[in-house]
Structures are given as C-alpha cells and as structure tokens.
PDB file with SEQRES, HELIX, SHEET and CRYST1 records, atoms N, CA, C and O in Angstrom:
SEQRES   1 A   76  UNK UNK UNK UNK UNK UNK UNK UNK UNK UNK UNK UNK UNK          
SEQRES   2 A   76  UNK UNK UNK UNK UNK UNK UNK UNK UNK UNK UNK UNK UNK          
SEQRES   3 A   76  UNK UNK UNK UNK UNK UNK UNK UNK UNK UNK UNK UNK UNK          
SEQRES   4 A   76  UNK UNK UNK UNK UNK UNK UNK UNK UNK UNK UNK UNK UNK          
SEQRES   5 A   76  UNK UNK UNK UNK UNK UNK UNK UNK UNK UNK UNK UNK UNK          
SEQRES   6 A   76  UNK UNK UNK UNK UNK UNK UNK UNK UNK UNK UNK                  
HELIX    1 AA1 UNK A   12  UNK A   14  5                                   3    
HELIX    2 AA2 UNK A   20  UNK A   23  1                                   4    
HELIX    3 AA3 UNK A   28  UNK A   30  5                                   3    
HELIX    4 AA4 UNK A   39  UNK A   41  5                                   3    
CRYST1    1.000    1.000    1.000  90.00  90.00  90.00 P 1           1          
ATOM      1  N   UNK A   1     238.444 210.765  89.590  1.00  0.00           N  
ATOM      2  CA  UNK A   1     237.582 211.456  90.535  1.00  0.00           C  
ATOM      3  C   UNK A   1     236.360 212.062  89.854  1.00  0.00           C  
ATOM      4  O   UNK A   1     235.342 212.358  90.480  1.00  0.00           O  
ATOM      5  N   UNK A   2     236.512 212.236  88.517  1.00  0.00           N  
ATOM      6  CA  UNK A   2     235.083 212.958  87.611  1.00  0.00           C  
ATOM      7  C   UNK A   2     233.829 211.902  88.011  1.00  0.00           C  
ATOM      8  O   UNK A   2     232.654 212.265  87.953  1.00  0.00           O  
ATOM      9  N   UNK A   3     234.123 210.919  88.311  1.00  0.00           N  
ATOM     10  CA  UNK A   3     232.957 210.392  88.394  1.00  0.00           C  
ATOM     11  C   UNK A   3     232.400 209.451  89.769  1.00  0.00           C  
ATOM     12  O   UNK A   3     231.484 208.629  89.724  1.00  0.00           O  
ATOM     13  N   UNK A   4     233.223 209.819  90.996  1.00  0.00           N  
ATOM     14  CA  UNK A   4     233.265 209.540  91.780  1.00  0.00           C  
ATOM     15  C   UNK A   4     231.332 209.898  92.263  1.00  0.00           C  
ATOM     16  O   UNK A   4     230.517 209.134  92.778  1.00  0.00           O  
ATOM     17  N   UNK A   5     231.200 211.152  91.877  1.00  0.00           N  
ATOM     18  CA  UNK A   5     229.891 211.843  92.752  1.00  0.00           C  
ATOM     19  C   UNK A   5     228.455 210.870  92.372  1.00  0.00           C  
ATOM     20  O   UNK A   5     227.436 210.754  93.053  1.00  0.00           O  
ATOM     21  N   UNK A   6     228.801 210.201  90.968  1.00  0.00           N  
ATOM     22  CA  UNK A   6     227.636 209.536  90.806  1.00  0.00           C  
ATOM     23  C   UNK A   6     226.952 208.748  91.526  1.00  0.00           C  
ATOM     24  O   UNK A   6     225.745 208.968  91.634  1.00  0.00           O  
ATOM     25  N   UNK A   7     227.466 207.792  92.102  1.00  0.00           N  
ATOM     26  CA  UNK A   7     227.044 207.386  93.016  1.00  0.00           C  
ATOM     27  C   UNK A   7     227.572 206.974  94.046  1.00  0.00           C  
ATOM     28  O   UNK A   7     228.666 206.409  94.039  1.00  0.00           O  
ATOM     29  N   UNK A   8     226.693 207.250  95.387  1.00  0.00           N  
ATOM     30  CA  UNK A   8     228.084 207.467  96.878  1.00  0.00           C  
ATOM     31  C   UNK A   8     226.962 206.571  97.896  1.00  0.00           C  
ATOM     32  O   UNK A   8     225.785 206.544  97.537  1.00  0.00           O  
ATOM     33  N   UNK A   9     227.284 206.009  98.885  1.00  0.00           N  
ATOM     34  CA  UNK A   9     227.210 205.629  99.786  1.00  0.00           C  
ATOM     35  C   UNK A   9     228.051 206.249 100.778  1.00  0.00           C  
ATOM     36  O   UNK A   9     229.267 206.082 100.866  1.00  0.00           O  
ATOM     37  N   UNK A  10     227.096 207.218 101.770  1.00  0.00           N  
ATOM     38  CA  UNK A  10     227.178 207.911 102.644  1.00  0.00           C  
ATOM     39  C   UNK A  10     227.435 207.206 104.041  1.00  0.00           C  
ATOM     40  O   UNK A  10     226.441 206.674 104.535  1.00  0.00           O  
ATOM     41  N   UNK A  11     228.572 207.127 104.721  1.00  0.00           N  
ATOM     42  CA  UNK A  11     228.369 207.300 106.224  1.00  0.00           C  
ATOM     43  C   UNK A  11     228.535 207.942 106.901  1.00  0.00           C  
ATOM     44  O   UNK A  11     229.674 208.055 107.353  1.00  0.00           O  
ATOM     45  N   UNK A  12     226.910 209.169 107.614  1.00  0.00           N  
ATOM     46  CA  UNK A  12     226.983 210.044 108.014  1.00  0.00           C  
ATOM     47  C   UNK A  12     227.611 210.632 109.279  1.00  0.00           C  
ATOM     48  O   UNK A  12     227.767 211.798 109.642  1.00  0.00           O  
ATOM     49  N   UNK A  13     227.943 209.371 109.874  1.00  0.00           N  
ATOM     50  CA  UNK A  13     229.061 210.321 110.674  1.00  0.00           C  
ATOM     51  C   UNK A  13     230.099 210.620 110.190  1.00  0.00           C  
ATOM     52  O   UNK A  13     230.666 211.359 110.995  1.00  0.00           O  
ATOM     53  N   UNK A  14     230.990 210.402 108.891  1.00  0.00           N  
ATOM     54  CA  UNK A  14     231.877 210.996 108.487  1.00  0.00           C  
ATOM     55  C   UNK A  14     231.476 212.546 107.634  1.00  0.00           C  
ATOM     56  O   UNK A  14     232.338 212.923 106.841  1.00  0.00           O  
ATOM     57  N   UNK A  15     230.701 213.089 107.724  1.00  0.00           N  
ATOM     58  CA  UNK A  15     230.001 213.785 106.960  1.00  0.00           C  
ATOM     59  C   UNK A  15     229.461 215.142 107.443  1.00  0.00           C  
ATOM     60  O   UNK A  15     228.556 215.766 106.889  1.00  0.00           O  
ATOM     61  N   UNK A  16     229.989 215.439 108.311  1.00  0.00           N  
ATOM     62  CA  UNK A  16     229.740 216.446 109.504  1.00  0.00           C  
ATOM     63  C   UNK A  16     229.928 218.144 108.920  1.00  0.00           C  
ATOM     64  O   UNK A  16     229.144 219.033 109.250  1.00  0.00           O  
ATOM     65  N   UNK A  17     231.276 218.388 107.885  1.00  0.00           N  
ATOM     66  CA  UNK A  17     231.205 219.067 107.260  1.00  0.00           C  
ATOM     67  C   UNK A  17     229.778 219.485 105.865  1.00  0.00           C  
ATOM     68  O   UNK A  17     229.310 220.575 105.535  1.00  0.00           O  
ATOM     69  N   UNK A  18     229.522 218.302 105.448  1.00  0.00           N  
ATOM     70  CA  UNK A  18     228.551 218.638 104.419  1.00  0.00           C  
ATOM     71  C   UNK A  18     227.411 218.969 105.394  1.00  0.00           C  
ATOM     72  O   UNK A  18     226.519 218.249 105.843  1.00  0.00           O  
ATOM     73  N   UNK A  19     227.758 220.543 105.635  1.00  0.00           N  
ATOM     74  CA  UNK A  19     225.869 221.343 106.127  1.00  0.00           C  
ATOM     75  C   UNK A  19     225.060 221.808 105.295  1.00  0.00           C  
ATOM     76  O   UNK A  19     225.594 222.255 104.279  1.00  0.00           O  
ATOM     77  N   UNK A  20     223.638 221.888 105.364  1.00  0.00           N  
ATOM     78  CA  UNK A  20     223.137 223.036 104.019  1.00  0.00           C  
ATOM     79  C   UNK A  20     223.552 223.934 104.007  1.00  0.00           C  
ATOM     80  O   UNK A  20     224.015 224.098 102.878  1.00  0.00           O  
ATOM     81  N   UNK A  21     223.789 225.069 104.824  1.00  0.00           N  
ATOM     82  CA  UNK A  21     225.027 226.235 104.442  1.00  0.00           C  
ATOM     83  C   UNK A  21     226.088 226.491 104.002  1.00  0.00           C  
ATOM     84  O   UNK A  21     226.436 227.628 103.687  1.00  0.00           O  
ATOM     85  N   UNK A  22     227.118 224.985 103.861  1.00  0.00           N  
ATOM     86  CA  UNK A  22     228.314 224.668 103.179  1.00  0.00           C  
ATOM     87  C   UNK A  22     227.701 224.206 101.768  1.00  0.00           C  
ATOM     88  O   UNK A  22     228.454 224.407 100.815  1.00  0.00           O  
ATOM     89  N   UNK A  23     226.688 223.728 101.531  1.00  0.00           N  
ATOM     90  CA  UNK A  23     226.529 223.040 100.269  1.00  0.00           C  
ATOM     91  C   UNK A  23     225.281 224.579  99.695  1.00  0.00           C  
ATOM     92  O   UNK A  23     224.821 224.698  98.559  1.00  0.00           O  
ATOM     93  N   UNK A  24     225.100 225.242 100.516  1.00  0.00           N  
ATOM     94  CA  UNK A  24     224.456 226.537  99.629  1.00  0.00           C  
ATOM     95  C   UNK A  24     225.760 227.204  99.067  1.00  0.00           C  
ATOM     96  O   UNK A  24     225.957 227.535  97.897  1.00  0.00           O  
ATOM     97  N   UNK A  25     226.600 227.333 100.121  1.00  0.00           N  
ATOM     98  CA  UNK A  25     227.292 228.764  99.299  1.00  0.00           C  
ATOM     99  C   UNK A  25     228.874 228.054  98.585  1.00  0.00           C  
ATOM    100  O   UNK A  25     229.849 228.765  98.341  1.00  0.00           O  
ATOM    101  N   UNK A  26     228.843 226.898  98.400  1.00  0.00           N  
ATOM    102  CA  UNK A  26     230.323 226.377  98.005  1.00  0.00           C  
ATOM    103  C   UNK A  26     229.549 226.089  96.159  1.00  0.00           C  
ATOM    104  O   UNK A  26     228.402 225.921  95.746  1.00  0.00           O  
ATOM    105  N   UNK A  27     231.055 226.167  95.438  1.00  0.00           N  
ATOM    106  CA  UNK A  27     230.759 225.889  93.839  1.00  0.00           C  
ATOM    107  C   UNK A  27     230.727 224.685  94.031  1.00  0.00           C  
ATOM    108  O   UNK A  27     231.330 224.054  94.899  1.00  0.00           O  
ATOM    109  N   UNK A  28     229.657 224.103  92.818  1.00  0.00           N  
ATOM    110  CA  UNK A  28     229.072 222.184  92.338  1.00  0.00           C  
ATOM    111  C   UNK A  28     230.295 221.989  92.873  1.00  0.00           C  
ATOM    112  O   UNK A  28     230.327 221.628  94.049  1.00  0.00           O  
ATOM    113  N   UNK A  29     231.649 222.192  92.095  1.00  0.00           N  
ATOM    114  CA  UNK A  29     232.890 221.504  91.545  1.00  0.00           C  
ATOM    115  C   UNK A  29     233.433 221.207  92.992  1.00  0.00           C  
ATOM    116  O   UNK A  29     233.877 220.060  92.964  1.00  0.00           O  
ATOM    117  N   UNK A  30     233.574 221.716  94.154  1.00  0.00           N  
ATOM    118  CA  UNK A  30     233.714 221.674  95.347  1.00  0.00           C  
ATOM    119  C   UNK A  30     233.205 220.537  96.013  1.00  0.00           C  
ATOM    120  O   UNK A  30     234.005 219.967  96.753  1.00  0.00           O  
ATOM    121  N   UNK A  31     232.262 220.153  95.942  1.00  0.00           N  
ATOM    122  CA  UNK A  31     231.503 219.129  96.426  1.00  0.00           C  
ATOM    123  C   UNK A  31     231.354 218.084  95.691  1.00  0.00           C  
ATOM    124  O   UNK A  31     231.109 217.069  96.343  1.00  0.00           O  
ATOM    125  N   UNK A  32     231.414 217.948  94.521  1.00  0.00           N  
ATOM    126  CA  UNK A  32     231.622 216.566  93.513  1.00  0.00           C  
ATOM    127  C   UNK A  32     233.186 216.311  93.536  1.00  0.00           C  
ATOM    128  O   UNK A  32     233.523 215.127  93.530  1.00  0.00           O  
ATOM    129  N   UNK A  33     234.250 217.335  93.562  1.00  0.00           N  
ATOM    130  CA  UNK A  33     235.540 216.911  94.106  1.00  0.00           C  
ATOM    131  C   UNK A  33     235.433 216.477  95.969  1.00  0.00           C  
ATOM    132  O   UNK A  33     236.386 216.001  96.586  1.00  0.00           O  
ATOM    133  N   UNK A  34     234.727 216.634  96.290  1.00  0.00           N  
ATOM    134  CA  UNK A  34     234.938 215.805  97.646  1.00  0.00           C  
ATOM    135  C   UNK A  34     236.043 216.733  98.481  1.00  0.00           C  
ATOM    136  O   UNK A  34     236.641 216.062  99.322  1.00  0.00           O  
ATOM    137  N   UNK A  35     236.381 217.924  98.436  1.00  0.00           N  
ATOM    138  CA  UNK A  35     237.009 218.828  99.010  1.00  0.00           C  
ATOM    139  C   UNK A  35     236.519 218.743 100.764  1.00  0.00           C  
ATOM    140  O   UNK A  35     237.399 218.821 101.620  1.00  0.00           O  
ATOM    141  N   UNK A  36     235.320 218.609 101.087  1.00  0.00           N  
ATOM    142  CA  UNK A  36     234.788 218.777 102.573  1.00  0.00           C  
ATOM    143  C   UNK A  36     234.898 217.331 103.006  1.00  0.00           C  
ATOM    144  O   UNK A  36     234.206 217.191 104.014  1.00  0.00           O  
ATOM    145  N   UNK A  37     235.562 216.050 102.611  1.00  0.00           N  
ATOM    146  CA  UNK A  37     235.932 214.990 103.446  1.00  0.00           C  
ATOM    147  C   UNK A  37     237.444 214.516 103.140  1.00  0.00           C  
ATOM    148  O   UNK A  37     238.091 214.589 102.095  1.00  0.00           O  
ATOM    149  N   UNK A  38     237.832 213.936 104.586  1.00  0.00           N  
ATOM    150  CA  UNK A  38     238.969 213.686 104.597  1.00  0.00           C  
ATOM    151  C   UNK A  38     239.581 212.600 103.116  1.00  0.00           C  
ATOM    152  O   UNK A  38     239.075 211.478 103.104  1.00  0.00           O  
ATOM    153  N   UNK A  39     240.125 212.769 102.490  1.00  0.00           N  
ATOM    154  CA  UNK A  39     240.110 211.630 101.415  1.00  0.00           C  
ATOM    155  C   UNK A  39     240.729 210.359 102.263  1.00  0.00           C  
ATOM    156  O   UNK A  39     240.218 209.387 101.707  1.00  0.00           O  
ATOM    157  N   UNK A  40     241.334 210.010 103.028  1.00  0.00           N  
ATOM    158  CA  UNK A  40     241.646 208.779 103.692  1.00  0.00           C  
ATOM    159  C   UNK A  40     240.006 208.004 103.714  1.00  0.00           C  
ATOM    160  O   UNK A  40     239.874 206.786 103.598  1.00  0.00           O  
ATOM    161  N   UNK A  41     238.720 209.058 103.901  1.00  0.00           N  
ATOM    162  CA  UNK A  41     237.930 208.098 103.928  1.00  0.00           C  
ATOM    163  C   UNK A  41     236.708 207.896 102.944  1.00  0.00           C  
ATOM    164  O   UNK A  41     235.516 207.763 103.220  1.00  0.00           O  
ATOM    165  N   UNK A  42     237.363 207.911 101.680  1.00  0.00           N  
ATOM    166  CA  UNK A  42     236.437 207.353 100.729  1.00  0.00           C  
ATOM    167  C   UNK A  42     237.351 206.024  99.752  1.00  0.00           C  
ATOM    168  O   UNK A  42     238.400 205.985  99.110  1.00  0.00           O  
ATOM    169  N   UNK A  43     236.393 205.183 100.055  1.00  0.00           N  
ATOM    170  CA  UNK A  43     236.841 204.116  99.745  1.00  0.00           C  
ATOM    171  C   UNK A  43     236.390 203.264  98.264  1.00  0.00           C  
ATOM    172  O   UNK A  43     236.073 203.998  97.328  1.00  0.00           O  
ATOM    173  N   UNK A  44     236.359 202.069  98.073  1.00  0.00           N  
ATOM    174  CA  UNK A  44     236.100 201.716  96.528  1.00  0.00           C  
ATOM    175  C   UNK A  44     234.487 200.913  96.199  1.00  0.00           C  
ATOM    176  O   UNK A  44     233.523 200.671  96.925  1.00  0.00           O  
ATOM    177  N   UNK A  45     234.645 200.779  95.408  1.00  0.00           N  
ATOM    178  CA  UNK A  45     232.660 200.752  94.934  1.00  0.00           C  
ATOM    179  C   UNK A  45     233.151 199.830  93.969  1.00  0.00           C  
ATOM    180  O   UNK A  45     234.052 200.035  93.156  1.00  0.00           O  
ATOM    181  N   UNK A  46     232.414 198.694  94.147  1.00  0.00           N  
ATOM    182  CA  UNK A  46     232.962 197.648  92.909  1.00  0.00           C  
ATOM    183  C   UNK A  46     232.052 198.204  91.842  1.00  0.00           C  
ATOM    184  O   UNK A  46     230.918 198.600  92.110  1.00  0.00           O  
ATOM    185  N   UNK A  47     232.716 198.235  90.278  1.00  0.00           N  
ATOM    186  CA  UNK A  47     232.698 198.927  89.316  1.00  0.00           C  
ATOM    187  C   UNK A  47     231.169 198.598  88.336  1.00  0.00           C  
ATOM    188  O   UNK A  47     230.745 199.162  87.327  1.00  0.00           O  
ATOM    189  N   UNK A  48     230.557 197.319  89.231  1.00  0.00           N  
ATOM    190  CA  UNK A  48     229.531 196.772  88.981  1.00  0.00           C  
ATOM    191  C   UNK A  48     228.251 197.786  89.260  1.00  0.00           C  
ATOM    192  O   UNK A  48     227.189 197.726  88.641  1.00  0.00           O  
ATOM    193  N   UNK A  49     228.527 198.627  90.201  1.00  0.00           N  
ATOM    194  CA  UNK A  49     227.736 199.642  90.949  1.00  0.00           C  
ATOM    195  C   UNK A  49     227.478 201.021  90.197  1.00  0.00           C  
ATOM    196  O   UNK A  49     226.576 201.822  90.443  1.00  0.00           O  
ATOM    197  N   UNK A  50     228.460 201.120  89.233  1.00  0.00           N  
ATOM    198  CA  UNK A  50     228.711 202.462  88.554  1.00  0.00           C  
ATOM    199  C   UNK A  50     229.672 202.211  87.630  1.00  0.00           C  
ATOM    200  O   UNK A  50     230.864 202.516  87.631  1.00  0.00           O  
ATOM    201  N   UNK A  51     228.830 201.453  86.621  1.00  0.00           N  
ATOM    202  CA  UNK A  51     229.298 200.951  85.253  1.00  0.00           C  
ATOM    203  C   UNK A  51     229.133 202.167  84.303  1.00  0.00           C  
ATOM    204  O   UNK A  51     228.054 202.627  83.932  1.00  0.00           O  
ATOM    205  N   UNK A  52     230.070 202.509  84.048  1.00  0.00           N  
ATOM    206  CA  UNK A  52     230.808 203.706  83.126  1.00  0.00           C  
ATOM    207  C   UNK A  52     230.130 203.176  81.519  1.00  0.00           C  
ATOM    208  O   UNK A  52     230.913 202.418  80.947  1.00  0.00           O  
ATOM    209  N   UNK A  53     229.065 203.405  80.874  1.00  0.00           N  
ATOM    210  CA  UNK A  53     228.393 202.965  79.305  1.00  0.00           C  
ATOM    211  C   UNK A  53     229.535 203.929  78.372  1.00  0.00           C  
ATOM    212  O   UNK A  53     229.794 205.132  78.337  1.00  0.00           O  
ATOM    213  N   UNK A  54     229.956 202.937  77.787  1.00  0.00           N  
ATOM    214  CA  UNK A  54     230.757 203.784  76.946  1.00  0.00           C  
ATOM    215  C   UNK A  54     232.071 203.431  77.076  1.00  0.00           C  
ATOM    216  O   UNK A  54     232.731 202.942  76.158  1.00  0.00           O  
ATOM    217  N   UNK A  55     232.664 203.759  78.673  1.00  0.00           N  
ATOM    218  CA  UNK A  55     233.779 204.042  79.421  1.00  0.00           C  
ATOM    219  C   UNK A  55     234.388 202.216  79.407  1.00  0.00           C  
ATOM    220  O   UNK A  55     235.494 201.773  79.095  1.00  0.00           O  
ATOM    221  N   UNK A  56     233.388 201.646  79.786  1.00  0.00           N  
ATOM    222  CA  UNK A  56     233.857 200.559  80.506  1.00  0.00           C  
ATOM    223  C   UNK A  56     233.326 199.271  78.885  1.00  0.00           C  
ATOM    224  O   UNK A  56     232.458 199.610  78.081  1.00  0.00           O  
ATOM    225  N   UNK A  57     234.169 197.757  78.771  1.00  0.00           N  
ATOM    226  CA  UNK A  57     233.297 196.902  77.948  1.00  0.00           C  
ATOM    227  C   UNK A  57     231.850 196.501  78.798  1.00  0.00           C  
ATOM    228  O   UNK A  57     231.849 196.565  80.028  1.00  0.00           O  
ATOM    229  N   UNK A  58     230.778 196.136  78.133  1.00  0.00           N  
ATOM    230  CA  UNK A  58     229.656 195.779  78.025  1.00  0.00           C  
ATOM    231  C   UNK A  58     229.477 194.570  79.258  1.00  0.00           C  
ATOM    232  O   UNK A  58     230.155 193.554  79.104  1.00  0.00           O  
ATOM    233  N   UNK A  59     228.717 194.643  80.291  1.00  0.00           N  
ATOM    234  CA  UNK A  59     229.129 193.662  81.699  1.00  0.00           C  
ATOM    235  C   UNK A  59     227.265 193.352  81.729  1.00  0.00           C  
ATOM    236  O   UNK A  59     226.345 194.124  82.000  1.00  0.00           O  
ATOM    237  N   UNK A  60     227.261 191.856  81.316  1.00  0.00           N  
ATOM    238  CA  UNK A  60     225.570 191.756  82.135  1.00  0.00           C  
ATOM    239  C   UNK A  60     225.543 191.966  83.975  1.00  0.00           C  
ATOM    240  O   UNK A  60     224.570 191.910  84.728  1.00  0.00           O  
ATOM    241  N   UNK A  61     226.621 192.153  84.211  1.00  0.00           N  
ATOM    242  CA  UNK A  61     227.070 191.983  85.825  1.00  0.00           C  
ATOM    243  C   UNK A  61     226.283 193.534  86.660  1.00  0.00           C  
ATOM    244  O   UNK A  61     225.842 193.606  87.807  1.00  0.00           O  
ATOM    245  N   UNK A  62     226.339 194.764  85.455  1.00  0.00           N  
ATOM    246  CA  UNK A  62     226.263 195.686  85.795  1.00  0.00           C  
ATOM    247  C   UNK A  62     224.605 195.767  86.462  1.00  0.00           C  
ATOM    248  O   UNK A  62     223.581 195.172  86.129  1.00  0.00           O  
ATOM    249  N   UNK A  63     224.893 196.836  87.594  1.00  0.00           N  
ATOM    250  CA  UNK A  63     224.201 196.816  88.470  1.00  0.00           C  
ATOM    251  C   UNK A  63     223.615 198.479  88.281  1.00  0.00           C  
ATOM    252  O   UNK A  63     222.426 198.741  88.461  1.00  0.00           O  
ATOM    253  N   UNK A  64     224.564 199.460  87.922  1.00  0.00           N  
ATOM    254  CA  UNK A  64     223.659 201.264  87.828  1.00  0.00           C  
ATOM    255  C   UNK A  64     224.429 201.520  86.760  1.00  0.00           C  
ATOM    256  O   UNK A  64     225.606 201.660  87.090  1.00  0.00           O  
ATOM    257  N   UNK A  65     224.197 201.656  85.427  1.00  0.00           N  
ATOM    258  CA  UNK A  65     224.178 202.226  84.574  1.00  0.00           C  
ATOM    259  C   UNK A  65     224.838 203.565  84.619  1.00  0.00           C  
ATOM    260  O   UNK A  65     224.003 204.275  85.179  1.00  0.00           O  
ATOM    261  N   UNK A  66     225.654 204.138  84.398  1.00  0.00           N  
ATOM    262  CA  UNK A  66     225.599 205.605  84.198  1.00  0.00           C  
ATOM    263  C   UNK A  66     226.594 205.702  82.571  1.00  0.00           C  
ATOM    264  O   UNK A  66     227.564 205.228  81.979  1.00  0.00           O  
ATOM    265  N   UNK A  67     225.505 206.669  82.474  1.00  0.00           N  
ATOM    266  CA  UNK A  67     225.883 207.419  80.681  1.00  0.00           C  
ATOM    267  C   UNK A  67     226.222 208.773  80.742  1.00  0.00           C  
ATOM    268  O   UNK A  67     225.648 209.851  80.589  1.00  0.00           O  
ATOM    269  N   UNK A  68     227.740 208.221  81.116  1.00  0.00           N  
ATOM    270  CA  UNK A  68     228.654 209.980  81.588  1.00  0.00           C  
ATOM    271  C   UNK A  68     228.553 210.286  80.042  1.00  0.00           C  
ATOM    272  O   UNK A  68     228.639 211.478  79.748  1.00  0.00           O  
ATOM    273  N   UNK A  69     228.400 209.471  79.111  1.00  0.00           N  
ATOM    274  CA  UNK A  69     228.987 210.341  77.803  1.00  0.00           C  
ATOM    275  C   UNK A  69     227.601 210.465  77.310  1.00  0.00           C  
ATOM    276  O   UNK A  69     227.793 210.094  76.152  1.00  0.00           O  
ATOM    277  N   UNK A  70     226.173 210.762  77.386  1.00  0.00           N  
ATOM    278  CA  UNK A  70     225.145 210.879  77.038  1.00  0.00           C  
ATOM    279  C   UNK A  70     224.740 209.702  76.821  1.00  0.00           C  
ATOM    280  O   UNK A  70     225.545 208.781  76.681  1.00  0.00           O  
ATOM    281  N   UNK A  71     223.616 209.551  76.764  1.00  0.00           N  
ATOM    282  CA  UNK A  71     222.339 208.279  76.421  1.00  0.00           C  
ATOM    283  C   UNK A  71     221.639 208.476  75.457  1.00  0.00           C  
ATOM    284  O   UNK A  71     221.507 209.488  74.768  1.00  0.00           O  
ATOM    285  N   UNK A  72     220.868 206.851  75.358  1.00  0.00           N  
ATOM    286  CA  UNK A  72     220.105 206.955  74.577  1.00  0.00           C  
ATOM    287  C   UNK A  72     218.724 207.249  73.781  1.00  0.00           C  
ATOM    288  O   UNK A  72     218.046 206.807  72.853  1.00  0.00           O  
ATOM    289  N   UNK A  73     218.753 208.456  74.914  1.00  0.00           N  
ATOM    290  CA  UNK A  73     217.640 209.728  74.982  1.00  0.00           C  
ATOM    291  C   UNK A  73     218.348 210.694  73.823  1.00  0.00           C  
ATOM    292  O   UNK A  73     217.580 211.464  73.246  1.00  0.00           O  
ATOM    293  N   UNK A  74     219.651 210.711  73.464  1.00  0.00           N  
ATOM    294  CA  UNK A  74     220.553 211.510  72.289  1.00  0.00           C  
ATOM    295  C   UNK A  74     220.335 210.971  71.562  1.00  0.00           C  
ATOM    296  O   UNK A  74     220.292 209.740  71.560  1.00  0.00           O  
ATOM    297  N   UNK A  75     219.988 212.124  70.159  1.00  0.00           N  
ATOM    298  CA  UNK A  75     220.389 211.523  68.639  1.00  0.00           C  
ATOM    299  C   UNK A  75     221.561 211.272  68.364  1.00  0.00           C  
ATOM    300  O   UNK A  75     221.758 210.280  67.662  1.00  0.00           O  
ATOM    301  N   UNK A  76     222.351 211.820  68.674  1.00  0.00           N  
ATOM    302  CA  UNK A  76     223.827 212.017  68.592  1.00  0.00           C  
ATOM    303  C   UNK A  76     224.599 211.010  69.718  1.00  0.00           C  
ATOM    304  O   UNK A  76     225.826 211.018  69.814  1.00  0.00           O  
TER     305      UNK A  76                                                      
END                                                                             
C-alpha cells in the first residue's frame, strides 16, 4: 500500500468522501493510506504504469517511472 498513492486513476463518483475540507484537516498518511474509500474499490494498475526503479528488474515496457528510493538527481 506505500506506494499505491503514486499514481491513481480516479473514478469520481467513487470519491465523494475526498472533499477539500476532509483533505484540509485529515494527516498526508490518511489519504495516501486510502482510509476515505471503500477498499473493495481500488483495483490493480498493471505494474508497467508504476514501475518501482530500484524495487522492480529493469522493464523497457515501463511506462511512469517512479524513484521511491531517490533518483538520479542524488549523489548518493
């Protein structure tokens, strides 16, 4: 689930809870855990979409990049 928030495809009628007043006064961790939707309805993202650098082997297939463990904007 840590990395679920990266990238989402929204369908806003399931989404009725996320208001700007729920997403002003609730903690990050609340809303990147997905606490305000039913979990029956989040479903799967082929892995091509949110290729884990680092996480996952090396895919020319990959389609969004993400560098949960830092990039190569780091020296380190």
């Amino acid at each position: 689930m840590k990395n679920w928030s990266s990238v989402i495809l929204f369908q806003n009628a399931l989404c009725k809870a996320l208001t700007p007043d729920y997403v002003k006064r609730v903690h990050g961790l609340e809303l990147h855990q997905f606490k305000w939707l039913d979990p029956s309805h989040i479903g799967t993202l082929n892995p091509s979409w949110d290729h884990l650098v680092g996480d996952y082997p090396r895919s020319d297939d990959a389609q969004i990049l993400h560098y949960t463990l830092g990039g190569s904007y780091f020296d380190d």
